[in-house]
C-alpha positions in Angstrom: 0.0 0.0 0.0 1.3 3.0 -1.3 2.1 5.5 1.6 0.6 8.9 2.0 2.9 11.9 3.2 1.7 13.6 5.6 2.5 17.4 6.7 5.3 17.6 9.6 3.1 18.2 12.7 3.4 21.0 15.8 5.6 18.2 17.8 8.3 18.2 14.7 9.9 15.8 12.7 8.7 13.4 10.3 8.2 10.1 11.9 8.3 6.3 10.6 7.2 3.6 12.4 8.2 0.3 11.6 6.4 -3.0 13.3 7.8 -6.1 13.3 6.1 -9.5 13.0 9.0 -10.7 14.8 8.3 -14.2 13.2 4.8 -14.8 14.6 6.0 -14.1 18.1 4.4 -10.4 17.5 1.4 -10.8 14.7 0.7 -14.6 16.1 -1.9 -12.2 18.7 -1.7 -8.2 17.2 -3.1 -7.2 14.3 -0.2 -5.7 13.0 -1.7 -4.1 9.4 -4.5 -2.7 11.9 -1.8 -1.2 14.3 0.1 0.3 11.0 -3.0 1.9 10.0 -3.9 3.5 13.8 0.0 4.4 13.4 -0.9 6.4 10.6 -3.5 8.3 12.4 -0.6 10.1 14.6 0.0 13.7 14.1 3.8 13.5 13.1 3.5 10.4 11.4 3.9 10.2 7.7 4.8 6.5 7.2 4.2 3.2 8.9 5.4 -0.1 7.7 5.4 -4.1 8.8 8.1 -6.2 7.8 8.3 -10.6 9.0 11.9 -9.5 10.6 12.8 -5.9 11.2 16.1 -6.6 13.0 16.8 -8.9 9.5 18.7 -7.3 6.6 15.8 -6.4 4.5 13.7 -4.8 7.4 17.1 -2.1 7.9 17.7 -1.3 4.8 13.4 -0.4 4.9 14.2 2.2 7.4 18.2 3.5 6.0 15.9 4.2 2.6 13.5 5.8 3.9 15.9 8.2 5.9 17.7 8.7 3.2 15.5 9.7 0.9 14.4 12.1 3.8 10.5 11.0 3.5 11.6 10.1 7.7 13.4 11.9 10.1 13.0 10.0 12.8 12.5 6.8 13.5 10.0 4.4 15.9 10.5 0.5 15.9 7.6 -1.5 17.2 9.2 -4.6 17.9 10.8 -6.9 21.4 12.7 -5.8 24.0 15.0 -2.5 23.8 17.2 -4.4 25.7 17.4 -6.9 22.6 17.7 -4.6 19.6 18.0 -1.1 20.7 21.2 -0.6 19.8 20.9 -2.3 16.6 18.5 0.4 16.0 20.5 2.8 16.7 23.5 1.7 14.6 20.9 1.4 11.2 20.4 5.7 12.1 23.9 6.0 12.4 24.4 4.1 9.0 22.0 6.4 7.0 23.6 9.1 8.6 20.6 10.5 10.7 21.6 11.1 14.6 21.0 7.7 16.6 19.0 9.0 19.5 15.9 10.3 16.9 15.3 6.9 17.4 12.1 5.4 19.9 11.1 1.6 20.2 8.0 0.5 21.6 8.2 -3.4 23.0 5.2 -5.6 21.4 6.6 -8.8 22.1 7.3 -8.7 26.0 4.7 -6.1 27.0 1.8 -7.3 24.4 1.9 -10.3 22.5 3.5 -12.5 25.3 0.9 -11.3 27.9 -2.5 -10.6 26.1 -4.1 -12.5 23.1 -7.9 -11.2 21.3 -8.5 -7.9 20.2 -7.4 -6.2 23.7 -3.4 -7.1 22.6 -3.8 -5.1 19.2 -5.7 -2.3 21.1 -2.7 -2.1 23.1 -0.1 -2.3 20.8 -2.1 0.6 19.1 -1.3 2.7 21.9 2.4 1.7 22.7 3.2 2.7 19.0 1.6 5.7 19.4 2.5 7.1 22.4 6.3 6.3 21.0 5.8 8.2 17.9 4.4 10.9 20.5 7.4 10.9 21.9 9.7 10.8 19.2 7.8 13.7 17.7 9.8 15.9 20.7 13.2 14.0 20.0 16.2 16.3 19.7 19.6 15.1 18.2 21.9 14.3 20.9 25.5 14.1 21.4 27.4 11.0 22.9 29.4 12.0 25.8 33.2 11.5 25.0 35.1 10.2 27.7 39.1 10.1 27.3 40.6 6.5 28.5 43.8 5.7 30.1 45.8 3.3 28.2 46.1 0.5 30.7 43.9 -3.2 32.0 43.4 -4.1 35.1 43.0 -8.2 35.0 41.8 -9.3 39.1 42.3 -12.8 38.8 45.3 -15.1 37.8 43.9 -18.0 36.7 44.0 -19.3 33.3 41.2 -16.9 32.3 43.1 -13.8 33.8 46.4 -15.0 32.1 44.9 -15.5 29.2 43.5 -12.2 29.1 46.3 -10.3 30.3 48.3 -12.1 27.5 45.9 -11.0 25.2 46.0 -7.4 25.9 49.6 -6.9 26.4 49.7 -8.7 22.8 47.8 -6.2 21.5 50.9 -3.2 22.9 48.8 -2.1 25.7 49.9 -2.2 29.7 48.4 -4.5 31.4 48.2 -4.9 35.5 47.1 -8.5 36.6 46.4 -9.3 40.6 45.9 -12.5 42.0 44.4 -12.7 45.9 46.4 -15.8 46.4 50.8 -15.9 46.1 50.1 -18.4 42.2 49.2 -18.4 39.4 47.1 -21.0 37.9 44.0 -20.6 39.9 41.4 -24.0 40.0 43.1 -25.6 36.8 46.5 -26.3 38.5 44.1 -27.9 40.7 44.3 -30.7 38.1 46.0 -33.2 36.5 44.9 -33.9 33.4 41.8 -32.2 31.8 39.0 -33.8 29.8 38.3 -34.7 27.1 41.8 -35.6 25.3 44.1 -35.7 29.2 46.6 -32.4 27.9 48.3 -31.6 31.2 47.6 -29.3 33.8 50.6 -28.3 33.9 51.8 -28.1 30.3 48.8 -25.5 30.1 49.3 -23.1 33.1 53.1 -23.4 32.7 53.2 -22.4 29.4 50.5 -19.4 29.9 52.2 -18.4 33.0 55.4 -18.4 31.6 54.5 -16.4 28.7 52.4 -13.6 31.3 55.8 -13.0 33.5 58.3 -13.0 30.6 56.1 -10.1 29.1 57.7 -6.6 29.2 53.8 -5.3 29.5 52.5 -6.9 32.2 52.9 -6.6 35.5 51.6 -9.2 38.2 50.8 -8.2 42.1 49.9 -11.4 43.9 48.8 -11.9 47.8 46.7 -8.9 46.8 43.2 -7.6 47.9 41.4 -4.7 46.1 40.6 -2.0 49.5 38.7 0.8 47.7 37.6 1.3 44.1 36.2 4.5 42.2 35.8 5.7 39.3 34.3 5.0 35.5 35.2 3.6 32.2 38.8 5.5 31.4 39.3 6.2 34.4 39.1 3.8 37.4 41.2 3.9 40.4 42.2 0.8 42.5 43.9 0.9 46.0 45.3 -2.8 47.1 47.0 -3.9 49.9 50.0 -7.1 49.4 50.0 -9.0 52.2 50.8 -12.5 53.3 47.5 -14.8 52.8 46.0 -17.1 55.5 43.9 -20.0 55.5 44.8 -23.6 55.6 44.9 -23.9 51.9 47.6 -21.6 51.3 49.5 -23.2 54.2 48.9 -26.5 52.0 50.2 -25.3 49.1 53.3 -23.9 50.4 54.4 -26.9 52.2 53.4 -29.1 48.9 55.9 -26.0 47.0 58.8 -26.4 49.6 58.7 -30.4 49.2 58.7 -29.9 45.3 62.0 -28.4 45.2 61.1 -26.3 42.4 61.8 -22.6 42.4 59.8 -19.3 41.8 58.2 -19.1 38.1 58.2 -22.8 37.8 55.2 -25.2 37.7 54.6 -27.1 40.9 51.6 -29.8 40.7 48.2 -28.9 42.5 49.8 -25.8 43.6 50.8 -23.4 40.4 53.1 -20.7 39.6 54.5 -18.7 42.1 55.8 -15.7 40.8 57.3 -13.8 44.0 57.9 -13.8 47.1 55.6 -13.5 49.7 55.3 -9.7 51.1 56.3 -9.6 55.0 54.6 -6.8 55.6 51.3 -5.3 54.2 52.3 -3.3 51.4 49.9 -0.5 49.6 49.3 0.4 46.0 47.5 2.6 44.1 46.6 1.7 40.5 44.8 3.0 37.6 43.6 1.9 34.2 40.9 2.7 31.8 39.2 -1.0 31.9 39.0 -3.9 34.0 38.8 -7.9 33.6 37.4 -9.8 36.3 38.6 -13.3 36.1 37.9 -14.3 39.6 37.3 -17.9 38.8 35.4 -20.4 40.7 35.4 -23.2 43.6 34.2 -26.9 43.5 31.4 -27.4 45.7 32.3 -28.8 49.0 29.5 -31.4 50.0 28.5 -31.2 53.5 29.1 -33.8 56.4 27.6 -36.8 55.8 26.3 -36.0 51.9 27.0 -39.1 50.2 28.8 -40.5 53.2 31.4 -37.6 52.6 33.8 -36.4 55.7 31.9 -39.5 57.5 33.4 -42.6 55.7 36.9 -42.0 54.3 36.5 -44.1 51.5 34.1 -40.8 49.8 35.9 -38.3 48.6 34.9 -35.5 45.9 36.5 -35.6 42.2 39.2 -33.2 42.6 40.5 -35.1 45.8 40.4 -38.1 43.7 42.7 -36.8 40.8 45.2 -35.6 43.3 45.0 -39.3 45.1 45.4 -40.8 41.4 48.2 -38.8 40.4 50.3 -40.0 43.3 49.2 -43.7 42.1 51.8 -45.9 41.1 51.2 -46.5 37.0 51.9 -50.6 37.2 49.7 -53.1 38.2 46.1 -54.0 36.7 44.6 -53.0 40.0 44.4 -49.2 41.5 45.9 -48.6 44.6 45.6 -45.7 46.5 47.5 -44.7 49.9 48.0 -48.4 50.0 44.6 -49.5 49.7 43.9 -51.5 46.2 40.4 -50.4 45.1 38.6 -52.9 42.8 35.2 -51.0 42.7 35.1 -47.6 42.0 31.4 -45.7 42.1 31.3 -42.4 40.6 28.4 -40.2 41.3 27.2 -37.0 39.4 25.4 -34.2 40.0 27.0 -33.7 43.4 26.3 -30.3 44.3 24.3 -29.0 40.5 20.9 -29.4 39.5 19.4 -28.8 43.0 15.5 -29.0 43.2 13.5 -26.8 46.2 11.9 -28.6 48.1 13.9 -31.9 47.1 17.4 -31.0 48.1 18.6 -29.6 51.4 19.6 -26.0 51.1 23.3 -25.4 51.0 24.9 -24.0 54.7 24.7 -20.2 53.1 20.4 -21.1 52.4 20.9 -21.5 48.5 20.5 -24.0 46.0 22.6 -24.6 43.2 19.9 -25.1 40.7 22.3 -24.7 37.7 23.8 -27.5 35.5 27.6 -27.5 36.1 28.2 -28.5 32.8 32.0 -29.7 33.2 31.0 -32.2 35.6 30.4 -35.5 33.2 33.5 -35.3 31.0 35.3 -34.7 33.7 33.6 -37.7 35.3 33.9 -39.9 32.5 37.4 -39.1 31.5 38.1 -40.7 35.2 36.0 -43.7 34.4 38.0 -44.3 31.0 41.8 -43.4 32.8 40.8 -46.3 36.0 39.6 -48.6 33.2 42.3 -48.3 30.4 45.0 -48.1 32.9 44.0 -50.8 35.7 41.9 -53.0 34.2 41.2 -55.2 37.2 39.3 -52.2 39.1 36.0 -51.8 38.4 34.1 -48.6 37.6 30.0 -47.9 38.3 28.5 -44.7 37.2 25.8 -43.6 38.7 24.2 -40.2 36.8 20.8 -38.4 36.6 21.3 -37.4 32.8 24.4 -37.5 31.0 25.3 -34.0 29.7 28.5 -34.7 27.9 28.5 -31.3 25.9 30.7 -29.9 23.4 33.7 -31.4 20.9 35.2 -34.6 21.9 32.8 -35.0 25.0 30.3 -37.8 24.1 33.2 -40.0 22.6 33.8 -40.1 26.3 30.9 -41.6 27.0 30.9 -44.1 23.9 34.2 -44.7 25.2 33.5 -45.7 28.8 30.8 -48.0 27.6 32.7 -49.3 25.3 35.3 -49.9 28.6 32.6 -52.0 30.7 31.8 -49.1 32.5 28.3 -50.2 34.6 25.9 -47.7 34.6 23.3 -46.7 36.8 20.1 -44.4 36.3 18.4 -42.6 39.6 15.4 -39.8 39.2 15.9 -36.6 41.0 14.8 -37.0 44.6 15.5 -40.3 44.6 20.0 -40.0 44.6 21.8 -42.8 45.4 22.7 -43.3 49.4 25.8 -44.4 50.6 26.3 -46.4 53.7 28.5 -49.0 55.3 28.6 -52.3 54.4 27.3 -55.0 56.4 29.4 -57.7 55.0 32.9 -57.6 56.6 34.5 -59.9 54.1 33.0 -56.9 51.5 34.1 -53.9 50.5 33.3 -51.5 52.7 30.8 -49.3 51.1 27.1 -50.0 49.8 25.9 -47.8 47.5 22.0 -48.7 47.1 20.1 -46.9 44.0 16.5 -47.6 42.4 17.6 -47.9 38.7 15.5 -46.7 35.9 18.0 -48.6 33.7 16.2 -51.4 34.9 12.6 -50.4 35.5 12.9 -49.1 39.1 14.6 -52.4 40.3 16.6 -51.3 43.8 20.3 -52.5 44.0 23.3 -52.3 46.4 26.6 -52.1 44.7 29.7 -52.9 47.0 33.1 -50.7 46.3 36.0 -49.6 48.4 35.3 -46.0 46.6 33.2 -43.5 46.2 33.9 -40.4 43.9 31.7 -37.3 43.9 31.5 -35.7 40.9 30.7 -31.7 42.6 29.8 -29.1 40.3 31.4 -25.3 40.3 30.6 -22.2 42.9 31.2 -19.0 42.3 34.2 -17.5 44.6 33.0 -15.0 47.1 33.9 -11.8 45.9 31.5 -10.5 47.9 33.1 -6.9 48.5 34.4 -6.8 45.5 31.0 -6.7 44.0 29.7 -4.1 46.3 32.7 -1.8 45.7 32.5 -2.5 42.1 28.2 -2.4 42.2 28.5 -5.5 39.7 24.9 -7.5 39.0 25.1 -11.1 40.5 22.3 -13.3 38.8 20.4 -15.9 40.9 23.0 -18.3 40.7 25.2 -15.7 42.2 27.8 -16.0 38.8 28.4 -12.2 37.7 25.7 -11.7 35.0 26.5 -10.6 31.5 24.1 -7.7 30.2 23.1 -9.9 27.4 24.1 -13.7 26.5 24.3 -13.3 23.1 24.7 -9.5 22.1 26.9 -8.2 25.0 28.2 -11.5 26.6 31.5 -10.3 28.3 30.4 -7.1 29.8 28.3 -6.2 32.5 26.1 -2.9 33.5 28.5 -1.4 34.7 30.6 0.3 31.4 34.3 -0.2 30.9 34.1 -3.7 33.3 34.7 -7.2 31.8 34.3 -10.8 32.9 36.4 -13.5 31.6 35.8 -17.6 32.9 34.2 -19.0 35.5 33.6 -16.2 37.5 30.3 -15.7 35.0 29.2 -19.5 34.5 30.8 -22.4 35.0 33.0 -23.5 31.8 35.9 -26.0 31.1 39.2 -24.4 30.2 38.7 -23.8 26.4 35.5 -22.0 27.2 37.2 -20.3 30.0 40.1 -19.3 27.7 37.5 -18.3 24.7 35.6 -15.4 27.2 39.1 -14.7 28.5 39.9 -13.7 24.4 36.6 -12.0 24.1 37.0 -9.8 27.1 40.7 -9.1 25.9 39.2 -7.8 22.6 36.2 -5.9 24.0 38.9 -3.9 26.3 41.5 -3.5 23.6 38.9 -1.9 21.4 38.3 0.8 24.1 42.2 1.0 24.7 43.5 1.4 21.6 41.0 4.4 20.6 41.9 6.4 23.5 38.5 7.2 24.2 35.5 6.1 24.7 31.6 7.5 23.7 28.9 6.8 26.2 24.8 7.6 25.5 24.0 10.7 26.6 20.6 9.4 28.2 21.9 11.3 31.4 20.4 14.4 33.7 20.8 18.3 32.3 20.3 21.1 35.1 18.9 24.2 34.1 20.1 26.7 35.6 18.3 29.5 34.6 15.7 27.4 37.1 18.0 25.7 39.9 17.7 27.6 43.0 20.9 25.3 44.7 18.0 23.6 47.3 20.5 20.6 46.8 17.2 17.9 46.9 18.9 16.4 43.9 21.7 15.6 45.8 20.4 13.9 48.3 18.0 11.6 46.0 21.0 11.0 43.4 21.3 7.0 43.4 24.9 7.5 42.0 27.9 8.6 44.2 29.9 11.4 42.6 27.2 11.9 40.2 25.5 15.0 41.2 26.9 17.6 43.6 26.6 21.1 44.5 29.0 23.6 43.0 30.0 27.3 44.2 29.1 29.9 41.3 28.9 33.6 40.7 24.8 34.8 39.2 24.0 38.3 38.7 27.0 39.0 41.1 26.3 36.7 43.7 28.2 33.6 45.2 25.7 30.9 44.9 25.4 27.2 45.5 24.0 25.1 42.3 24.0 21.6 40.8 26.5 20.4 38.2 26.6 16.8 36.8 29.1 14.6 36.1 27.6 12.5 33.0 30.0 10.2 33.0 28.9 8.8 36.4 25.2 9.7 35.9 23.2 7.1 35.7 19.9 8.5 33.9 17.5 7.4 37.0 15.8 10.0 37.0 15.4 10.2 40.7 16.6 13.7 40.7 14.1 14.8 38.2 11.4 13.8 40.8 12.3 15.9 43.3 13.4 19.2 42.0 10.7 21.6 43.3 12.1 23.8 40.3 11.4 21.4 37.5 15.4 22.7 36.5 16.8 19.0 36.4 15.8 16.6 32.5 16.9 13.4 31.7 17.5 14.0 27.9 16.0 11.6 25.6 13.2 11.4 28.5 12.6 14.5 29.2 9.0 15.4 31.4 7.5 17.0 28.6 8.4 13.4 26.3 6.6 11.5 29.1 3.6 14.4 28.9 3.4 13.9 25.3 2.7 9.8 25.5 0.7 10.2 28.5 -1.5 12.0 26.3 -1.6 9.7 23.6 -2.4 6.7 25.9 -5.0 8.6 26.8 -6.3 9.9 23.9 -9.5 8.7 21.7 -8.6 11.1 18.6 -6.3 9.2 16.5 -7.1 5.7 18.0 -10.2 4.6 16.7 -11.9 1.3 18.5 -8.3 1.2 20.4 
């Protein structure tokens, strides 16, 4: 249908609106020809158009012709979330060279079609797209706030995402400060021994990464550090940390296992890691600044409590990671395992140890949470132990016992083709209904029982004797607790750092110029680790190397031809530093008014709502933009049967 222009009306601007199908997901319940044709209605409008996909190529180039052709001048997008495709949006203006923040987008999928089916869901959409036009109609080009950056990382973490990523950056010619709470380097992975799915070394890996960071002329590496105070924004943040000697009885562990190795500072020692200095004797203060930062804080196995699969109450139970330590120190002849002197025959590996906890099935964890998250590592990991004890000591037995086996990603389900293939026994158990391990009555016996009700076999119960039990715990997030408070960093329900969007935006957070690399974000193995490590790298370098970096200005504006200094903003500002009251001479006078810093404004508007003066906007949503679709939600003119 041919489109009919329309004179520019009193708000200004021609605007185009644009509604999306989105596949079904939108026109599956709205009537989206009938919401273009209300569209039209709109004083300001002169086009409106649907199109199957208008995030797809053909649905852009829709709106970069009609801006270019100038029939639009700005631009409404009736489509999902902002969240999803605003700044898609926003880079299609760019590209036909109008100013991105002309731009509005109304949400049909989330707010309409998702919630309300019948004629009441394309009444509403009616009145979403036009109060967005409304407000588009009082749009004003805008500029993006330049901010200039400091040429240096920050990576706080040194485990083989943080040494990867500070590899990665000093790579790239940029200066690169890594810290590492702990005196290695290496973090969980020189935990291990050999890593799933093809059993390359611990070592080899970390060695080689670690040797690589402290060689570099770019990097510099603090360990036995703790981060005291934090400030700042993107260019410019500023770190105090304090060097001091750790405590804790793994530390104490690791030192003596270094001082029996033999092995000297920068070298590889097994289920320890790198040590790159020595420890400080005295706390020691530095200040530090950079322009971004890389949080590679890693993870922690899950430590099962006393008496969860017999663990801490029969010493034959022990978790995974306790196992490949015990299995490392195993002699390599013999057809039968032996460990600490005790030959193990059976072997029963359990998964799901401490992942895929159900309320109101599983007992909370000591800190009242429930790991509800798969763990995802867990059954190669697993599985790679079940091939090693078969392939190399025949004569011991191996029984797996799993809910689901979720052997993800290249190289991973050959494992479990693999350990069948090895007479590995298997054994099915519902949630709810885990396996329970207890002593075994028969003293002639090994001396564990491990009874399940097997779906493999219809429900049938069974009682498998070993001399072991491995549990196969899942991954924690380490508590970086203050850290996240001084940093004011999201934590999803998990408690992993959460990404501002998995797919678009999956290495950064809300919080601009911050970056997460590895486990502290989701549990991953080591390639995935060292993938997000790369990504983060890139995402900093790219705000490095420029030298600056350009931020939305969504942020507040004081006029002060209104502000009378009352300060109310002040006190209401959600944002420390970003609002504060300034000495400054009017009509002759010394007086106190507010000034913003838009870099650390955080467009909340909370100051706007308490100005008694009205002097304080959030531009691009400005009172008199709300005013205007107030109105138009309102309104019965230009919504006919809406």
């Amino acid at each position: 249908m041919a489109e009919k222009k329309k004179p520019d009306s009193a708000n200004g601007g021609k605007v185009g609106v644009y509604v999306c199908h989105c596949g079904g997901n939108i026109s599956d319940a709205v009537d989206v020809e009938k919401v273009c044709e209300q569209a039209r209605q709109v004083p300001g409008v002169v086009v409106a158009r649907a199109n199957m996909f208008m995030c797809s190529d053909p649905g852009q180039e829709m709106i970069i012709e009609d801006l270019k052709s100038g029939l639009v001048d700005k631009v409404v997008v009736a489509s999902c979330s902002p969240s999803l495709h605003e700044t898609t949006f926003r880079n299609v203006m760019t590209r036909a060279g109008a100013n991105p923040y002309v731009y509005e987008q109304a949400n049909l999928r989330e707010q309409v079609s998702w919630v309300h089916h019948g004629p009441e869901a394309t009444a509403k959409a009616s009145r979403l797209v036009a109060a967005a036009a409304a407000k588009a109609g009082k749009l004003k080009p805008l500029d993006p706030i330049r901010v200039e950056v400091q040429g240096r990382a920050v990576v706080i973490g040194g485990g083989v995402a943080g040494l990867k990523s500070a590899l990665e950056l000093a790579e790239r010619g940029l200066s690169v400060i890594l810290l590492e709470k702990s005196p290695f380097l290496g973090g969980q992975v020189a935990q291990l021994s050999r890593l799933a799915p093809v059993g390359e070394t611990a070592g080899a890996i970390i060695g080689e990464l670690a040797d690589a960071v402290l060689k570099h002329p770019a990097i510099t590496v603090h360990t036995c550090v703790q981060v005291e105070a934090f400030e700042g924004y993107i260019g410019n943040f500023k770190l105090r940390v304090v060097r001091r000697a750790p405590a804790g009885e793994a530390y104490a562990d690791q030192l003596a296992r270094l001082s029996r190795s033999g092995l000297g500072l920068g070298e590889f020692v097994p289920f320890v890691g790198v040590m790159p200095a020595l420890i400080p004797e005295s706390p020691e203060e530095v200040d530090l600044e950079a322009g971004v930062i890389v949080l590679a804080t890693g993870m922690r196995p899950y430590q099962p409590r006393q008496g969860e699969y017999g663990y801490k109450k029969f010493p034959q139970v022990v978790t995974l990671p306790e196992f490949n330590r015990l299995l490392a120190a195993a002699a390599v002849e013999g057809d039968t395992l032996v460990l600490e002197g005790r030959p193990i025959r059976r072997a029963a590996l359990i998964h799901c140890v401490g992942s895929r906890q159900i309320p109101g099935v599983h007992e909370e964890n000591p800190g009242g949470y429930l790991n509800e998250y798969c763990s995802r590592t867990c059954c190669g990991a697993t599985l790679y132990a079940a091939n090693f004890i078969r392939e190399n000591y025949p004569q011991t037995r191996v029984f797996d016992f799993y809910r689901d086996i979720r052997a993800y990603g290249r190289g991973q389900e050959e494992l479990y083709t693999q350990a069948a293939a090895n007479q590995t026994v298997f054994f099915r158990f519902e949630a709810g209904e885990e396996p329970q391990v207890m002593q075994n009555p028969d003293p002639k016996g090994p001396p564990l029982l491990v009874q399940v009700k097997d779906v493999l076999t219809f429900g049938e119960e069974l009682a498998v004797p070993v001399d072991l039990v491995v549990l196969a715990v899942g991954q924690e997030p380490n508590n970086i607790g203050g850290l996240v408070e001084k940093m004011k960093i999201p934590v999803g329900a998990d408690r992993f750092l959460q990404e501002v969007h998995p797919k678009l935006r999956p290495v950064e957070v809300s919080v601009a110029g911050i970056f997460l690399a590895g486990t502290c974000q989701a549990p991953f193995d080591v390639g995935e680790s060292c993938a997000a490590a790369g990504a983060a790298a890139v995402k900093a370098a790219a705000i490095l190397t420029q030298g600056y970096v350009e931020l939305d200005p969504f942020v507040a504006e004081v006029d002060l031809s209104k502000c009378k200094g009352t300060g109310k903003c002040v006190e209401a500002c959600l944002a420390d530093g970003a609002l504060e009251m300034v000495e400054m001479e009017v009509d002759g006078q010394k007086v106190q008014r507010a000034r913003v810093n838009p870099v650390l404004c955080i467009g909340c508007g909370a100051c706007v709502a308490v100005c008694p003066e009205n002097a304080i906007n959030v531009q691009g949503w400005t009172l008199k933009q709300f005013e205007s679709m107030v109105d138009m939600i309102v309104s019965d003119e230009y919504l006919e049967g809406a």
